[in-house]
N, C-alpha and C positions, 0 to 999 in steps of 0.2 A: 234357799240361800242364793244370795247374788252371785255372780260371772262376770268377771272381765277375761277376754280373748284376744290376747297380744297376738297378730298377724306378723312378720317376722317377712313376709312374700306377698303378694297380690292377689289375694284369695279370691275364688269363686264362691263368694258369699253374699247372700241379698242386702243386708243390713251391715256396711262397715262405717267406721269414720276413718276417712284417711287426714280430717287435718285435726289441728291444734286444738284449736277452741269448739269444736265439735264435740270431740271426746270430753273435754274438761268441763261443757255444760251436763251430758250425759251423768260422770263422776257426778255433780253437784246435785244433780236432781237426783241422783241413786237410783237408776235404770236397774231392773233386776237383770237385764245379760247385754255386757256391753262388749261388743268386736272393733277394735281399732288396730291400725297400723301405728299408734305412736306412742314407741319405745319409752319416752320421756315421762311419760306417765303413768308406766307401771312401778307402784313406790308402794312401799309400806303403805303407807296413808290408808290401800285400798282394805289391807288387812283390817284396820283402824272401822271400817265402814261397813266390814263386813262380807266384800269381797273373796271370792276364790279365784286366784290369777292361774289362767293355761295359756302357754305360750306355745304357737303353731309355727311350726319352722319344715323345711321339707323331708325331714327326717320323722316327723309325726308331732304329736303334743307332750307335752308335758305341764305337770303341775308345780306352780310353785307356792310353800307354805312354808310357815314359823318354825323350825323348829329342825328335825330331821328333815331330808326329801330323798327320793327315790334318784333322781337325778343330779344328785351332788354328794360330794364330799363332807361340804360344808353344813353346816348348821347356821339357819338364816334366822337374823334376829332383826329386829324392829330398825335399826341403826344401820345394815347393811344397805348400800346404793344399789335395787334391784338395776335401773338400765343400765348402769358400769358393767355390772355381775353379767347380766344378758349380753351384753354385746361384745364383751370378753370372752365368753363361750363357758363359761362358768359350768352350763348347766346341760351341756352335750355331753348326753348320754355315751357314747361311744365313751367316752377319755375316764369309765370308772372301772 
């Protein structure tokens, strides 16, 4: 199964995109593990594609998926705005 890995920080990672159109060629061609710093582009869509999205932040990873998650309250549906969600803090752990 493919991988997208929202960086959240400046990772010490070999393989990242930190710009726009880097990651959004990556998405297009369907990379099976794609590491990006941008936020903007984690969207349902990836679901769509086939994507498992973990988003790295300094507190550790987490997963995010359809439906339940271990790291929300919520119940994430195709219609929810993943980067709103994210950068709202939706899905820190601490706050359940």
């Amino acid at each position: 199964m493919k991988e997208f890995h929202l960086f959240l920080y400046d990772p010490p990672y070999e393989i990242i995109q930190h710009d726009y159109y880097s990651t959004l060629w990556y998405i297009e061609e369907e990379e099976e593990e794609i590491a990006s710093t941008q936020v903007i582009l984690c969207t349902t869509k990836l679901f769509e594609l086939g994507y498992r999205i973990f988003v790295h932040d300094f507190k550790g990873i987490y997963e995010i998926k359809l439906g339940k998650n271990d790291c929300t309250n919520r119940e994430i549906r195709m219609s929810h705005n993943l980067p709103k969600l994210i950068l709202n803090g939706e899905f820190r752990q601490e706050d359940l």
